[in-house]
C-alpha positions as CSV (number, residue, x, y, z in Angstrom):
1,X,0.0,0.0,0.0
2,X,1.4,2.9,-0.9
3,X,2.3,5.7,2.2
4,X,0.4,8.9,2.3
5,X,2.0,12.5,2.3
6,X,2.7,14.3,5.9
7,X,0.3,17.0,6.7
8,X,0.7,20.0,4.7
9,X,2.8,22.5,6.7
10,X,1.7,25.6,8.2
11,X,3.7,28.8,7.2
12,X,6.7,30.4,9.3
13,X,7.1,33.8,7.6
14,X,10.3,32.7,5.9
15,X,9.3,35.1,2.9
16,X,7.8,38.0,4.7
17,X,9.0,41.6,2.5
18,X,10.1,39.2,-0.2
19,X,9.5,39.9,-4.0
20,X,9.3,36.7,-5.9
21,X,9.2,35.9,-9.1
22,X,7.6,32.6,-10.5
23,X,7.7,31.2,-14.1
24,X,5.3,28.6,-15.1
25,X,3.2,29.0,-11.9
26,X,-0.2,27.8,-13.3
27,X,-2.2,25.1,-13.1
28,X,-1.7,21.9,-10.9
29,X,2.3,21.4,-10.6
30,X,5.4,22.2,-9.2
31,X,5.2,26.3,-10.3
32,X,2.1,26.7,-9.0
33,X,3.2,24.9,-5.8
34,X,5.6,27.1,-5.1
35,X,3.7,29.9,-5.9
36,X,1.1,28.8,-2.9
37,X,3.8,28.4,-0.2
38,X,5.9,31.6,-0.7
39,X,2.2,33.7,-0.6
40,X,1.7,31.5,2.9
41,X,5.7,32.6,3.5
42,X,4.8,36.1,3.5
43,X,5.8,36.9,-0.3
44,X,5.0,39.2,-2.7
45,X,4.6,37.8,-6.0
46,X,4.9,37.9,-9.8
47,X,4.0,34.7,-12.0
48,X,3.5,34.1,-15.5
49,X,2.4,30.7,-17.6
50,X,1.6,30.2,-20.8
51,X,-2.2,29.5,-20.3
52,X,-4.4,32.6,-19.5
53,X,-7.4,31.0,-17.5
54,X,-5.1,29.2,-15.4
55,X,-3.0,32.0,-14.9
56,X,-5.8,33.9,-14.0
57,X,-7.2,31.2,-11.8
58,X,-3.6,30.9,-10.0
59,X,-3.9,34.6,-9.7
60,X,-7.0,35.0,-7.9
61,X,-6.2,32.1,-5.4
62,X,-2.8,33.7,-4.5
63,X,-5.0,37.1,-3.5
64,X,-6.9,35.2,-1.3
65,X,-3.7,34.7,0.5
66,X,-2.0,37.3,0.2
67,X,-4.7,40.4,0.2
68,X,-3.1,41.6,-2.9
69,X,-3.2,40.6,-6.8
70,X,0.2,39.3,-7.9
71,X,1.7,40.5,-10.7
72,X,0.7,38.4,-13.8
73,X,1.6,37.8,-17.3
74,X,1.1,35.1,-20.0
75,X,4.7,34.7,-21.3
76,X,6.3,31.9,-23.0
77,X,9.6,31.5,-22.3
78,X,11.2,30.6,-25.6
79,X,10.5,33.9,-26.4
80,X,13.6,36.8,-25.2
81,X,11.0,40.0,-25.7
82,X,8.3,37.8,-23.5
83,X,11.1,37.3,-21.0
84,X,12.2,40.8,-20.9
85,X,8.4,42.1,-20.9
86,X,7.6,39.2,-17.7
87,X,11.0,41.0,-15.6
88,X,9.7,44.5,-16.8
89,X,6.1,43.9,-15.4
90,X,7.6,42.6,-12.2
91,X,9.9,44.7,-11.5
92,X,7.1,47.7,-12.6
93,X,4.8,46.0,-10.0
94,X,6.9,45.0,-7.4
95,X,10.0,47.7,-7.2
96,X,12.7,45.0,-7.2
97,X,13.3,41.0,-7.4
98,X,15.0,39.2,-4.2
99,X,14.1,35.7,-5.6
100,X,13.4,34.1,-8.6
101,X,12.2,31.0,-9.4
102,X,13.0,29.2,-12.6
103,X,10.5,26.4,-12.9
104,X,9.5,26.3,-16.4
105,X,10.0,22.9,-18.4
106,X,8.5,20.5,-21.0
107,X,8.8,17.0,-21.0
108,X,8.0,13.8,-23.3
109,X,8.4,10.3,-24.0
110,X,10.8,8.9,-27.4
111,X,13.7,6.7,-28.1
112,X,16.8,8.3,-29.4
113,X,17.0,6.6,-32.7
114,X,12.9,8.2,-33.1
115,X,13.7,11.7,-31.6
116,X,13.0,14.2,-34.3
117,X,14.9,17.3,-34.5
118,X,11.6,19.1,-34.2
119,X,11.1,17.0,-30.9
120,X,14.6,17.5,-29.5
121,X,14.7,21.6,-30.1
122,X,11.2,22.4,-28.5
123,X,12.2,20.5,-25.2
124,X,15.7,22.3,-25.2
125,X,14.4,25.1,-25.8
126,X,11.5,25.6,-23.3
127,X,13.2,23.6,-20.7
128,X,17.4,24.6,-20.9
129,X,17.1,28.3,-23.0
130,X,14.2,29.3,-21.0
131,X,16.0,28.7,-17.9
132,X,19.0,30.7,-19.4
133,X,16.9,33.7,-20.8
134,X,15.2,33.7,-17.8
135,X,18.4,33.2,-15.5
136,X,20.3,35.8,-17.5
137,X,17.8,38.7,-17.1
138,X,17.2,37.6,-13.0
139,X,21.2,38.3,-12.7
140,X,21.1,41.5,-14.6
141,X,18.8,42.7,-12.4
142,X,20.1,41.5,-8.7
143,X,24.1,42.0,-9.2
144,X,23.0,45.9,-10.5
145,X,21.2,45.7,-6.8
146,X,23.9,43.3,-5.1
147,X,21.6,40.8,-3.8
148,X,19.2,38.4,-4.6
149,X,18.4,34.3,-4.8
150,X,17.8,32.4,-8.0
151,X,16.6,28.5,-7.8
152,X,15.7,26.7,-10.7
153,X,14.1,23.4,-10.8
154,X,16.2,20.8,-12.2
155,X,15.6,16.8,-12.2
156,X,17.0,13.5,-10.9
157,X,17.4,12.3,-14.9
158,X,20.1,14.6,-14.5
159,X,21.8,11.8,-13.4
160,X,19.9,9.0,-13.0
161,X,19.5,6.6,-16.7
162,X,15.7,6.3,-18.1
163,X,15.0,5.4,-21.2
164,X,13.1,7.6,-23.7
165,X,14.1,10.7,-21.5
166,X,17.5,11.5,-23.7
167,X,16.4,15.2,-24.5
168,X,14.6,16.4,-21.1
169,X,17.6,14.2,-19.2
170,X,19.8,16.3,-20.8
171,X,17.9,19.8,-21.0
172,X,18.3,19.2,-16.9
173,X,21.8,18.1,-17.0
174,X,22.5,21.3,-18.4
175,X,20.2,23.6,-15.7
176,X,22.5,22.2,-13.2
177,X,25.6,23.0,-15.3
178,X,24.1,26.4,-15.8
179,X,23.5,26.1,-12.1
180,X,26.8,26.2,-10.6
181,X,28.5,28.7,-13.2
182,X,25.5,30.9,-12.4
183,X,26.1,30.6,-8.8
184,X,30.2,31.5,-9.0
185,X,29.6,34.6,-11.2
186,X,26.8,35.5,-8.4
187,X,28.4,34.9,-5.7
188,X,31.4,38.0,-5.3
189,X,27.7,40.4,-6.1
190,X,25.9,38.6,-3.1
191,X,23.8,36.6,-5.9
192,X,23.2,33.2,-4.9
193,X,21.9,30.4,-7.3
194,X,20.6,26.7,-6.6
195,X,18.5,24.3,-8.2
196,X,16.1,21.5,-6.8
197,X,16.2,17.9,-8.6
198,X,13.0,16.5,-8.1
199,X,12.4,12.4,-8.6
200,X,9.4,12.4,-9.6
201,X,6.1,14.6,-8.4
202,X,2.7,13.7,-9.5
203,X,0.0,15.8,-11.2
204,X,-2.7,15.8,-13.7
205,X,-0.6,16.8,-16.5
206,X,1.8,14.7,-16.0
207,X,-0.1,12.1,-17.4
208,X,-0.2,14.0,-20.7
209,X,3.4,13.8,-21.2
210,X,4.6,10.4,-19.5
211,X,2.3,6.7,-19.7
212,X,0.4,5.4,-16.9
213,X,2.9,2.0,-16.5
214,X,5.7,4.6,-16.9
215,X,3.9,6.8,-13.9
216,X,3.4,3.4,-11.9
217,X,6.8,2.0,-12.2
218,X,8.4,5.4,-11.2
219,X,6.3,4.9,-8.2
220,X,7.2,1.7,-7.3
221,X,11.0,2.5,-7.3
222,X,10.6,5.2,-4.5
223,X,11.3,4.3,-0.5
224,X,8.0,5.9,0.3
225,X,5.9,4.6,-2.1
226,X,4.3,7.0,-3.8
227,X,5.4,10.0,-5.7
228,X,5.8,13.6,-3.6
229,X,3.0,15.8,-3.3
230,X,4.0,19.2,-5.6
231,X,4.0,20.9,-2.3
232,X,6.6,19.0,-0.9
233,X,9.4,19.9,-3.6
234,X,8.2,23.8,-3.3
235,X,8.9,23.0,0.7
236,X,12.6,22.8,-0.9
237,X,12.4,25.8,-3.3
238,X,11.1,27.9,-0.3
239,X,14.0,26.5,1.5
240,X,16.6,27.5,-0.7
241,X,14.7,31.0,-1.4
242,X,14.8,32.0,2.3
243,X,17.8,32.8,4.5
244,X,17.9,29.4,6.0
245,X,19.6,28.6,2.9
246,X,22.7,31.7,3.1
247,X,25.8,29.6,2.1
248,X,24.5,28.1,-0.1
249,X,25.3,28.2,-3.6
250,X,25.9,26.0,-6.4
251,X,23.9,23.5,-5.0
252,X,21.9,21.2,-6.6
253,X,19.4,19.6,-4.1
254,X,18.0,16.3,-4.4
255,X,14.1,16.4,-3.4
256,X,14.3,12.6,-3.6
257,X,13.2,8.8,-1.8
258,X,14.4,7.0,-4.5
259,X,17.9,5.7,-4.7
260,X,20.1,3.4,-6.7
């Protein structure tokens, strides 16, 4: 039988005064996760997705939290002048960044010798590039202001073998690569950067991308189980946005049960 989740947690201010910025923070994952727990932290917030009603849905539940309307803008990543007009809004909105949250990605299932180019490109693109436009304009921003915190959201496939996984297992190979030399040109401007390598977190859509006996074997390989509750990895992202997390940088954080 499979092990249920903990009870979800009840806030300790760790993001009280905090500006953060959120990419791909609608709908029922990881993004919008995080976007929940640092408005119960105290934060300030700016997201943006791709879809309009769920951005707008996200929206509206993170002012019942907070009080106030985050800011919140349909941008796709893959696109620089969406980027640059999702940092302008923010920083419009909110006066400044201290945290930002790269959490924006795109999976899918194919063999190597079946990959298309096509196929290859778009996952690079939204899941690696995206995290380096959006990375790049986060560290204009805080070393001009000598301060801030970037996480991004990596994966285990980073380093664990799974078949059919070559371009995402790659695309988040090279987040944590861009990860640590993020975090040593940060570092002498007070900038940290960190990433989060999630195993495997389960939510509606991830049963668009990835098969059920895929989903259920994943499952079966973890100490607990079960897969984490979205929740649980944004418990890590919070973490690392907060000043719990002040020397660190560079690290990439396994939010794990399942082991070799």
């Amino acid at each position: 039988m499979s092990a249920q989740p903990p009870p979800y947690p009840a806030p300790h201010g760790l993001l009280v005064d905090k500006n953060v910025l959120i990419t791909a923070a609608a709908g029922a994952g990881i993004g919008v996760a995080t976007a929940k727990r640092c408005a119960e932290e105290g934060a300030r917030l700016a997201i943006c997705d791709t879809h309009e009603r769920r951005l707008e849905e996200t929206s509206q539940m993170l002012e019942k939290i907070t009080g106030s309307k985050p800011v919140s803008v349909v941008c796709d990543v893959t696109d620089e002048s969406q980027v640059q007009g999702f940092f302008k809004a923010a920083i419009d909105g909110l006066g400044h960044l201290d945290v930002v949250v790269n959490n924006a990605g795109l999976g899918g299932e194919s063999s190597i010798v079946n990959m298309t180019d096509e196929a290859w490109s778009k996952v690079i693109d939204v899941t690696l590039t995206g995290t380096f436009r959006c990375l790049r304009a986060a560290m204009a921003h805080m070393i001009a202001r000598k301060s801030g915190v970037i996480v991004n959201n990596a994966s285990v496939l980073a380093w664990r073998a799974q078949e059919n996984q070559a371009h995402y297992a790659a695309a988040k190979a090279g987040v944590m690569a861009l990860t640590r030399t993020a975090a040593m040109e940060g570092a002498p401007h007070n900038v940290r950067v960190n990433a989060v390598s999630p195993s495997f977190a389960l939510h509606p859509f991830l049963s668009k991308v990835i098969s059920q006996e895929v989903l259920d074997d994943l499952i079966s390989k973890e100490a607990f189980k079960r897969a984490a509750e979205p929740w649980e990895v944004a418990n890590v992202i919070v973490f690392l946005a907060s000043e719990y997390s002040s020397y660190m940088t560079g690290e990439i954080v396994s939010v794990s049960s399942q082991h070799p």
